[in-house]
N, C-alpha and C positions, 0 to 999 in steps of 0.2 A: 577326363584329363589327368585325373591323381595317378591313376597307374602309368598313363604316361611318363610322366613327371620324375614318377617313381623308378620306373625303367631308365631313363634316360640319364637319372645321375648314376643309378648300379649298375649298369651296363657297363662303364669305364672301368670297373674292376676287371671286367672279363676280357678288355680290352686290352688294358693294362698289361696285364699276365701275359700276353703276346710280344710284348716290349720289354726285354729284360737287362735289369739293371748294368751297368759297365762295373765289372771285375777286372784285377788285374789274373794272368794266367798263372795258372798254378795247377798244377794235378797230378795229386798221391795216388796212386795207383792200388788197387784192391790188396789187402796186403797177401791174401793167400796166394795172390799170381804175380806178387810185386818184382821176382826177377824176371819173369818172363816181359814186362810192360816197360824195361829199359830199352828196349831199341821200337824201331815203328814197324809198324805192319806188314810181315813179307806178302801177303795178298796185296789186290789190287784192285781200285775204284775204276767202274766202266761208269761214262756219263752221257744217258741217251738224253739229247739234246731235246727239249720242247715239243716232248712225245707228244702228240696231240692224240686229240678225244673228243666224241663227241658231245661228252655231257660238263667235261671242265673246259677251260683253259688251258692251253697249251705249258708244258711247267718239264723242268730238266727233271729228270729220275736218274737216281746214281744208285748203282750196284755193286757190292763188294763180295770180289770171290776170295774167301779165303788162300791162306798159302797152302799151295800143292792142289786146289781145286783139279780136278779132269773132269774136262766135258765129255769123256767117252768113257765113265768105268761105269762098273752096272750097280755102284753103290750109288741111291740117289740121293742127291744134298733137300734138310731142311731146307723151308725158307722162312725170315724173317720180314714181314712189311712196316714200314716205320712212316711214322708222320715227319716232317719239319725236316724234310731232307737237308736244307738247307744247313742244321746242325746237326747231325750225323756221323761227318768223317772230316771236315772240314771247318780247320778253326781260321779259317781266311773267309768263308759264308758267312759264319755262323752269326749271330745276332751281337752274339758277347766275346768275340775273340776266342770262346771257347767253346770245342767241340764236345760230344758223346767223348768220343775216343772207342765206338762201337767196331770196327775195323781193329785198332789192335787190343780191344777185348775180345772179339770171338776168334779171333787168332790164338789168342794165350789159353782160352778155354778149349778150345779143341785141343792144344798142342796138350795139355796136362789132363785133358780126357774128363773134363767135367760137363759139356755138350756135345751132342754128335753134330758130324758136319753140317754147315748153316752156309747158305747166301743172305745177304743181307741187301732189300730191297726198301731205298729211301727216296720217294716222292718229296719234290719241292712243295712249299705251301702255296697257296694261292692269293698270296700277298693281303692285297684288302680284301679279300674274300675269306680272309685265313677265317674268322670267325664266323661266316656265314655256311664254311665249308664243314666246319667241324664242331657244331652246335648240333646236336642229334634232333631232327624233324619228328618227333614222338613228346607226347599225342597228335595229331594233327590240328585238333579243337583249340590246342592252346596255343601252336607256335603258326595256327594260319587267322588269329583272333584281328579285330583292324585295330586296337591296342597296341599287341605288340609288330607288327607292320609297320606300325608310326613309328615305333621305338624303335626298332633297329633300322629302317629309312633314317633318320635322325642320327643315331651311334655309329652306322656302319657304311649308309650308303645305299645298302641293296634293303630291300623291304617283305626279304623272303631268306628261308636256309635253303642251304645250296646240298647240304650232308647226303640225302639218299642218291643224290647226282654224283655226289663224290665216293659214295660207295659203289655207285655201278661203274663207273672209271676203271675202279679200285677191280674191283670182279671181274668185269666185262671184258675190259680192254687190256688193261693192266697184267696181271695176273695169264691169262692165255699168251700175252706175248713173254712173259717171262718161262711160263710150262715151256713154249715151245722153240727159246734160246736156249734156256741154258740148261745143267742137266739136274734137272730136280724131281723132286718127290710132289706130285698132286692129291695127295689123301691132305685127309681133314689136320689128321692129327700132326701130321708134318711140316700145319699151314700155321704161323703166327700172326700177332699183329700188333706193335707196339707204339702208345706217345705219349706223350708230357703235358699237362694242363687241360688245354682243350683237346690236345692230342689223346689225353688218357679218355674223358669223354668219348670221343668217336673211335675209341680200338673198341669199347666198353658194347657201344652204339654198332658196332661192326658185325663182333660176334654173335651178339643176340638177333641181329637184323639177316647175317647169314653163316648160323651156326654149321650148316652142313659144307660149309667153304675152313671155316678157321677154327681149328682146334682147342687156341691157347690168344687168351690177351694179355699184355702188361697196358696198366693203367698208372702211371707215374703222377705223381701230385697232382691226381685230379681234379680239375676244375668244379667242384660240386654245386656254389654259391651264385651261379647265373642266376639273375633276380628275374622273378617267375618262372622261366624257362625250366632253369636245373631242379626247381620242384618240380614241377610239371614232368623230366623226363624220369628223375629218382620214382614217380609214383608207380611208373610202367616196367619198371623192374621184376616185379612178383612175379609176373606175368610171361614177361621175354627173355629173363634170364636163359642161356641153354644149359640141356640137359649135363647134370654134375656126373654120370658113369662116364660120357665122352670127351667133358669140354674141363678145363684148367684156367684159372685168372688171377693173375696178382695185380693187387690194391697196393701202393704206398703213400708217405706225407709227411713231408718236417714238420718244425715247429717254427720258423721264424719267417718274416715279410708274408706273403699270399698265403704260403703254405698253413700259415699259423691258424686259419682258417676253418681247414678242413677237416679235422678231426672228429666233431660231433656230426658232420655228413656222414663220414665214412662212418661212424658207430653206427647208423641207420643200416646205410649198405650194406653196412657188414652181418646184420642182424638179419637182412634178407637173404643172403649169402646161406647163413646156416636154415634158415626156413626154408629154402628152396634143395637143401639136402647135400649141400658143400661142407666137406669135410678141411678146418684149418689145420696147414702142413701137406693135406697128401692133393688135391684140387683146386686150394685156394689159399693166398696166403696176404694176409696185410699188416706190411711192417710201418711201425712211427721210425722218425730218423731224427732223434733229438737235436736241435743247434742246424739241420738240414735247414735252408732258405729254396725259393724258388727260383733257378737258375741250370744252366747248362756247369756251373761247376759243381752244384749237389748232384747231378744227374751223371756226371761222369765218374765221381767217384766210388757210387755206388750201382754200377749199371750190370757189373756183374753178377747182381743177385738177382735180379727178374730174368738175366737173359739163363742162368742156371735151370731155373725154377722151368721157364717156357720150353728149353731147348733141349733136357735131358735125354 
């Protein structure tokens, strides 16, 4: 009953972090691209309506082609895949009135030639599942225990992670119909995958689980602190990390509200990062964001430096 107990009050932090604070809008723009991020995005959001699947729920997925995209040159476009579609491109979705502003950041970065071309593929969350979806099911021993069962039945609702369903979505379903819309690039290295919170968790969770799919993660103020859980999945790291000649990841984290949190996680991660033979700067990089809080306004102001780092 104690670990219950135990779970059942720390679990609201992870819950929490799902629910983000009310900001007023504001957003500085990167200053290196700051005249390019005066006007909005000459690209364009496509919104496949409640793509259905058979291992999630049915959930909108929105795609952005950069401006001047052609579906017919024989240059093929990156792709970007993002969690929390919902904040993405749209500050009328978004939780906090404030979006990524990822649509006229990879605009501005292609247009000054610091990524190559990029589509940008942003799945909606799956609401009260959002935490069941993107809690990484690794080890199996500890996230199928009847402890934590009770505990997230109790926190969340559902009494099971939903994550390796949401990565076969993400692979299976997902992903082939975008290969075979629009005009992109299918190699590894050309394949991304980026979120926020729990979102960085499951890009984390993504690439180790199908490294020969996704080249490069961003893992944005990762959620490290799940009580039992995120020790449990941090310990399978050594192990599934992929391989550092082929694969790239960046780690970030402020200092203020949740984020303030994460820092001695990430000095862990980051310790296995170099033991598993990641070089910091050229395969992997984890930046602190002093004064940075946990929200869609820290995230948009600095979102240009993962998507450089993933997209080059």
């Amino acid at each position: 009953m104690k670990i219950i107990k135990t779970l059942s009050v720390l679990f609201l932090f992870a819950l929490i972090s799902c629910k983000q604070e009310g900001i007023k809008r504001k957003l500085p723009p990167p200053l290196d691209i700051a005249e390019n991020l005066s006007v909005p995005a000459k690209g364009k959001v496509i919104i496949h309506e409640n793509f259905k699947s058979e291992y999630v729920t049915p959930r909108n997925v929105e795609v952005f082609l950069p401006d001047g995209y052609e579906a017919d040159s024989e240059v093929k476009y990156k792709v970007l895949y993002m969690h929390d579609g919902q904040n993405v491109f749209n500050p009328k979705t978004s939780y906090t009135g404030i979006d990524w502003g990822v649509d006229e950041t990879v605009d501005s970065l292609i247009k000054v030639g610091k990524i190559q071309k990029t589509i940008v593929v942003a799945a909606w969350n799956g609401e009260k599942k959002r935490f069941s979806e993107y809690m990484p099911k690794a080890p199996a021993e500890a996230t199928s225990s009847a402890e934590v069962k009770a505990a997230l039945k109790q926190n969340t609702g559902f009494d099971d992670l939903y994550s390796d369903d949401y990565l076969k979505f993400l692979v299976e379903e997902l992903k082939p119909f975008i290969d075979k819309t629009y005009n992109v690039s299918t190699k590894t290295e050309d394949t991304s995958i980026m979120g926020s919170s729990m979102g960085g968790l499951i890009s984390l969770y993504a690439i180790c689980k199908y490294p020969e799919v996704f080249g490069a993660a961003g893992c944005v103020s990762t959620h490290w602190p799940v009580p039992v859980l995120g020790e449990a999945y941090m310990q399978t790291l050594p192990s599934t990390l992929p391989d550092p000649a082929t694969h790239k990841i960046y780690f970030d984290f402020g200092t203020e509200t949740l984020d303030a949190q994460y820092e001695p996680f990430q000095k862990r991660v980051d310790q296995m990062m170099k033991d598993k033979g990641y070089t910091e700067g050229k395969n992997w990089i984890t930046k602190k964001f002093e004064g940075a809080a946990h929200h869609e306004k820290s995230w948009n102001e600095r979102v240009h430096i993962p998507l450089e780092f993933l997209l080059q």
